[in-house]
C-alpha positions in Angstrom: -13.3 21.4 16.9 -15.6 19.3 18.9 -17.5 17.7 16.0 -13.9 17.1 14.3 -12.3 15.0 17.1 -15.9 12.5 17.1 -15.6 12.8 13.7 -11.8 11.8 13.7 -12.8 8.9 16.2 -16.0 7.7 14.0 -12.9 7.1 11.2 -10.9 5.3 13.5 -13.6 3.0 14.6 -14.6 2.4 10.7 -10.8 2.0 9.7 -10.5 -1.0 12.3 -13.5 -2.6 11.9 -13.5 -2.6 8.1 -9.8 -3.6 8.3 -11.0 -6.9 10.8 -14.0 -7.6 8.2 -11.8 -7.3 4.8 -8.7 -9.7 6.1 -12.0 -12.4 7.6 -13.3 -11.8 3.9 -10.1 -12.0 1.7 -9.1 -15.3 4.7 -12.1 -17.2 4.1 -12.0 -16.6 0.2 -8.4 -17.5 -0.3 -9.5 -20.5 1.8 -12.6 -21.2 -0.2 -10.4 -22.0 -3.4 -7.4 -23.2 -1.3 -5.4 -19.7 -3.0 -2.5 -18.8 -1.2 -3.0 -15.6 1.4 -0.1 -14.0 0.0 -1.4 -13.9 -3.6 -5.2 -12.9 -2.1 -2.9 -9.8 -0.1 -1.3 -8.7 -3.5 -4.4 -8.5 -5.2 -7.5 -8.2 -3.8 -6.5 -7.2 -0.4 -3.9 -4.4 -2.0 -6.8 -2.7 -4.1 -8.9 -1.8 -1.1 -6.3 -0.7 0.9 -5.1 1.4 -2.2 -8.7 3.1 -2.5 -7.5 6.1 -0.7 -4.9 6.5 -2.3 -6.6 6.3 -6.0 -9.5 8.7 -4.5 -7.2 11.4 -3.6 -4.9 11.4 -6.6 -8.3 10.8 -9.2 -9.8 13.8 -7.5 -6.5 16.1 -7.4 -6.5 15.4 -11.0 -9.9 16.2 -12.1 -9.1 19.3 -10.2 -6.1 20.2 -12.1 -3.5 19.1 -9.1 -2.3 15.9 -11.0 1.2 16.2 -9.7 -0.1 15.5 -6.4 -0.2 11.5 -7.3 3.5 12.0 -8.1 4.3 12.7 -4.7 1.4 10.5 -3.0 2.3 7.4 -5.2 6.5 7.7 -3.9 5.2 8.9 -0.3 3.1 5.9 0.2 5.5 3.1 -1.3 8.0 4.2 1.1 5.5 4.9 3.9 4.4 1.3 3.4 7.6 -0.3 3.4 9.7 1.6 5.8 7.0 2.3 8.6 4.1 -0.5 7.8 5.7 -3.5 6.4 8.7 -2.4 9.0 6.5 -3.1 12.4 5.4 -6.2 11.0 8.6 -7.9 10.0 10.1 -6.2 13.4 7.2 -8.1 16.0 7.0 -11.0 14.0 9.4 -11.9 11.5 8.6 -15.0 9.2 9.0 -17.3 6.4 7.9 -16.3 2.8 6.3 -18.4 -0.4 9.2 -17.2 -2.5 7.1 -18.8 -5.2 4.0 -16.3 -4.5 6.3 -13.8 -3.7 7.9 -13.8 -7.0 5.3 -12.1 -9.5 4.4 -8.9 -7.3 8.2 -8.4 -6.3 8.5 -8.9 -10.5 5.9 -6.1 -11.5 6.8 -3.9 -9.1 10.4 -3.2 -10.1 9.3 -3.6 -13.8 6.7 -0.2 -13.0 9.6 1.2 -10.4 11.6 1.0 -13.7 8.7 1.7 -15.8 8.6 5.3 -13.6 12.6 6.1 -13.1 13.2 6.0 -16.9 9.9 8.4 -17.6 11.2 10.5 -14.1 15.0 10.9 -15.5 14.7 10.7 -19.2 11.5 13.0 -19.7 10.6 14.5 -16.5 7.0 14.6 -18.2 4.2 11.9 -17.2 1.8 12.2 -20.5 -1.4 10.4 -20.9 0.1 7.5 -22.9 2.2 7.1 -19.7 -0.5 6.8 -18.0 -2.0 4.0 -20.0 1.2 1.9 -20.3 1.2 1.6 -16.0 -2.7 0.9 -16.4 -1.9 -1.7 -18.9 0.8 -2.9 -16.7 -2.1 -3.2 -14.1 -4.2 -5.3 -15.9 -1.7 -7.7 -16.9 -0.4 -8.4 -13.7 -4.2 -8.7 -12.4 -4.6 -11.5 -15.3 -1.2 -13.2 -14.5 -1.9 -13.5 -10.5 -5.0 -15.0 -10.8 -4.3 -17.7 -13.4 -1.0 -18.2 -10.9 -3.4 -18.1 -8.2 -6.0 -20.6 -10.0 -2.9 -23.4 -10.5 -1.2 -22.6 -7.7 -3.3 -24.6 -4.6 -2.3 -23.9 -1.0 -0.5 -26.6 0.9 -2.4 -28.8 3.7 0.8 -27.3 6.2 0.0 -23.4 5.8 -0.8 -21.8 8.8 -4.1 -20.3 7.0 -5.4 -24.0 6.2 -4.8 -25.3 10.0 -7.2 -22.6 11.1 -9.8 -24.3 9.3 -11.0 -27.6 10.5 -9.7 -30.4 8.4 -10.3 -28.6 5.3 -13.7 -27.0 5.6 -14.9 -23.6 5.3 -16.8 -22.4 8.1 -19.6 -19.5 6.4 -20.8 -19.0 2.6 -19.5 -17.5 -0.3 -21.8 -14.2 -0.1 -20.9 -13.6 3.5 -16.5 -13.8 2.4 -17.7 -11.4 -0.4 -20.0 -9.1 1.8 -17.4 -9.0 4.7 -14.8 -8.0 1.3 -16.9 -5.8 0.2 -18.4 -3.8 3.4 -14.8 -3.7 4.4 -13.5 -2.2 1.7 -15.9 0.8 2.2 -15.7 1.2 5.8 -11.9 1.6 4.9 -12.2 4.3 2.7 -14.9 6.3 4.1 -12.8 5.9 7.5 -9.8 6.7 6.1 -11.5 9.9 4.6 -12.9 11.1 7.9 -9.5 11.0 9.6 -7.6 12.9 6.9 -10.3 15.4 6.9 -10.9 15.5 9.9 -7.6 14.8 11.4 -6.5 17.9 8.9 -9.1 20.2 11.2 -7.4 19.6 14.0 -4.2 20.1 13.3 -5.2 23.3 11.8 -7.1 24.7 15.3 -4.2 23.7 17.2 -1.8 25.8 15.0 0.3 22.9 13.8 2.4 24.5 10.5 0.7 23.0 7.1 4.2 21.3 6.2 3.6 18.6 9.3 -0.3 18.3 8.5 0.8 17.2 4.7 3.6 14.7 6.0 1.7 13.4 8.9 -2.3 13.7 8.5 -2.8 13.7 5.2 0.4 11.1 3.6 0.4 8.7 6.7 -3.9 8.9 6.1 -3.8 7.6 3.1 -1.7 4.9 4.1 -3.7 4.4 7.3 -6.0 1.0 5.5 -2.8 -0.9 4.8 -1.6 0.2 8.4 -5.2 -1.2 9.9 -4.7 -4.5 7.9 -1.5 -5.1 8.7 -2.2 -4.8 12.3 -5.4 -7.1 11.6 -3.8 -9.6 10.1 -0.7 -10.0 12.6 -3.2 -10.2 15.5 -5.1 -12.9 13.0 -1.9 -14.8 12.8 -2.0 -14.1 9.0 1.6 -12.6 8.3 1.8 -13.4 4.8 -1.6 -11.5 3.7 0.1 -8.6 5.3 2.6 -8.8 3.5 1.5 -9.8 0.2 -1.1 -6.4 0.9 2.0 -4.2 0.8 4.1 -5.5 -2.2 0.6 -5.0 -3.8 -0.5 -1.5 -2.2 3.5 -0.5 -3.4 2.6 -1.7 -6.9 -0.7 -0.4 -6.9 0.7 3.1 -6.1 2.5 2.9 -9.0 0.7 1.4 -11.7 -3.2 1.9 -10.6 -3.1 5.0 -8.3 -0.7 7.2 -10.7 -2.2 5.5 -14.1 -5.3 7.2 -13.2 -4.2 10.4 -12.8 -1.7 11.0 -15.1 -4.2 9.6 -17.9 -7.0 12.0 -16.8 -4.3 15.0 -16.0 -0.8 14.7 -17.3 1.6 16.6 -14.9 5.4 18.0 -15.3 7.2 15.9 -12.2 7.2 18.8 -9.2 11.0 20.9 -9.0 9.9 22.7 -6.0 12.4 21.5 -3.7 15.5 21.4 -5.3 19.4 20.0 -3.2 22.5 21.3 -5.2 20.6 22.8 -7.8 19.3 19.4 -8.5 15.3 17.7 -8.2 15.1 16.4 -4.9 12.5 13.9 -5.7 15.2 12.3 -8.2 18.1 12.7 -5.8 16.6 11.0 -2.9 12.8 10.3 -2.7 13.2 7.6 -6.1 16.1 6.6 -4.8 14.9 5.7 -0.9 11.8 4.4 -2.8 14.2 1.8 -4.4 16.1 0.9 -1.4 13.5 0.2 0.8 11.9 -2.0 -1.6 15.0 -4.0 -2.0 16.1 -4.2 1.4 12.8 -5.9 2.1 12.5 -8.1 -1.0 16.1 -9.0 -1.8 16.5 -11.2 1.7 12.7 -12.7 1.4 13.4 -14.0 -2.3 17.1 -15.4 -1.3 16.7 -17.1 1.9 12.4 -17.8 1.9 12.2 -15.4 4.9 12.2 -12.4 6.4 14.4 -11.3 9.1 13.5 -8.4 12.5 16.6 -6.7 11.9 15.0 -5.7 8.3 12.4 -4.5 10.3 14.7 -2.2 12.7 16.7 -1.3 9.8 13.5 0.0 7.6 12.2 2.4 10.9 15.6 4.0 10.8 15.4 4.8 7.2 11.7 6.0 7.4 12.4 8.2 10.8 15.7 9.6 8.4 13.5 10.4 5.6 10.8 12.0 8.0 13.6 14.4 9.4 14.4 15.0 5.7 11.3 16.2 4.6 11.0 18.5 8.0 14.4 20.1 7.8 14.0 20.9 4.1 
């Protein structure tokens, strides 16, 4: 027990510092070439934060468990929304690139669509499944970055004030280094807590139900959590949020294209409400709200607003009671 709670804190420490050296790195890149943060937070930011996510499912699979990146990809989409992206529009509500905004917001309800229609009509995720949402993956990668390359950042964002009159304070290799470290000290961090976190719970006799929901769902989650918190305190709100819309698209397209192409899975019926699947009866269906709740008002008015915030925690704490009374 002892060498699991040091361990548990070693993955905490990692988690925070990689989190504070990947949002300096992605900053001072998306600075470099004068890219807007909230395109750098869908892209580059999102797929180290969704490393976790795709080592858990990718090894699940390999292992026969496929299905488990069913659940995972939903779990974390809502998770990320309704508990991550919640706090920060809660403390600090703000104003939104509608422009940059656009293409993530776009490819993440095409996939959500992409998955309801493969959920409902077929209720089987097959290997050519799983190479459509890869394929999806790949084109929005290639669309981002040529929006990203003719898209330069205005002299009055708060990203470029931070730099004086323009210049970029470091090099290139450090922004990439500081990426790159980060991104591993997230995962590997990430990976001691759930473990770890997992142990504990076990010794102290907590049921197996509230380790999956809390230790091992929320763990996953945890490198989107640290950068989010990073780059509020950095004063960088819209990488923070542009890392979510990502992470949320990522979970569908990346972390579940993986799987499903190397294990294709049946969607789970384990927990059924009025005879019917309760993933389809609520857990697609609060995966859809949340998403539109927070995009809907960002894309129409240009910003986001704390009630959003509030509103999000209560579906997420409605959700968690949910899953414990079922």
């Amino acid at each position: 027990m002892v060498t699991a709670v040091l361990l548990f804190a070693v993955g905490l420490v990692l988690l925070i510092k990689g989190g504070d050296w990947f949002v300096d790195g992605s900053t001072g890149i998306a600075h470099r070439f004068h890219v807007p943060e909230l395109l750098i937070g869908a892209t580059v930011v999102s797929i180290g934060t969704t490393l976790p996510e795709v080592m858990v499912s990718a090894t699940s699979a390999l292992s026969g468990h496929g299905e488990i990146a069913y659940g995972n990809a939903i779990g974390s989409v809502i998770c990320n929304t309704s508990l991550i992206a919640a706090l920060t529009i809660a403390i600090r509500p703000s104003k939104v690139d509608r422009k940059a905004f656009r293409t993530p917001v776009i490819f993440f309800f095409l996939a959500a669509i992409t998955y309801m229609i493969v959920a409902y009509g077929l209720g089987y995720f097959g290997r050519t499944i799983g190479i459509l949402l890869l394929t999806i993956f790949v084109v929005y990668m290639v669309v981002t970055i040529r929006q990203a390359l003719h898209t330069p950042q205005t002299g009055e964002t708060a990203s470029e004030k931070e730099t004086d009159g323009g210049e970029v304070k470091g090099s290139m290799a450090r922004d990439v280094g500081l990426l790159v470290v980060g991104a591993v000290l997230i995962a590997f961090g990430a990976n001691l807590l759930v473990e770890n976190g997992t142990l504990i719970a076990q010794g102290l006799g907590v049921p197996e139900s509230v380790i999956a929901l809390t230790f091992v769902a929320l763990g996953t989650s945890l490198p989107e959590l640290v950068t989010a918190i990073t780059s509020l305190v950095k004063g960088h709100g819209a990488l923070s949020l542009g890392n979510i819309i990502g992470a949320n698209l990522f979970n569908l397209v990346l972390v579940s294209g993986v799987s499903v192409t190397l294990s294709p899975f049946a969607i789970p019926g384990s927990k059924l409400i009025g005879g019917m699947n309760a993933s389809l009866v609520v857990d697609i269906p609060v995966m859809l709200c949340v998403m539109l709740l927070m995009t809907v008002p960002a894309l129409v008015k240009g910003r986001l607003y704390r009630m959003q915030g509030i509103l999000l925690l209560a579906i997420y704490a409605a959700f968690c009671v949910f899953q414990f009374a079922g």
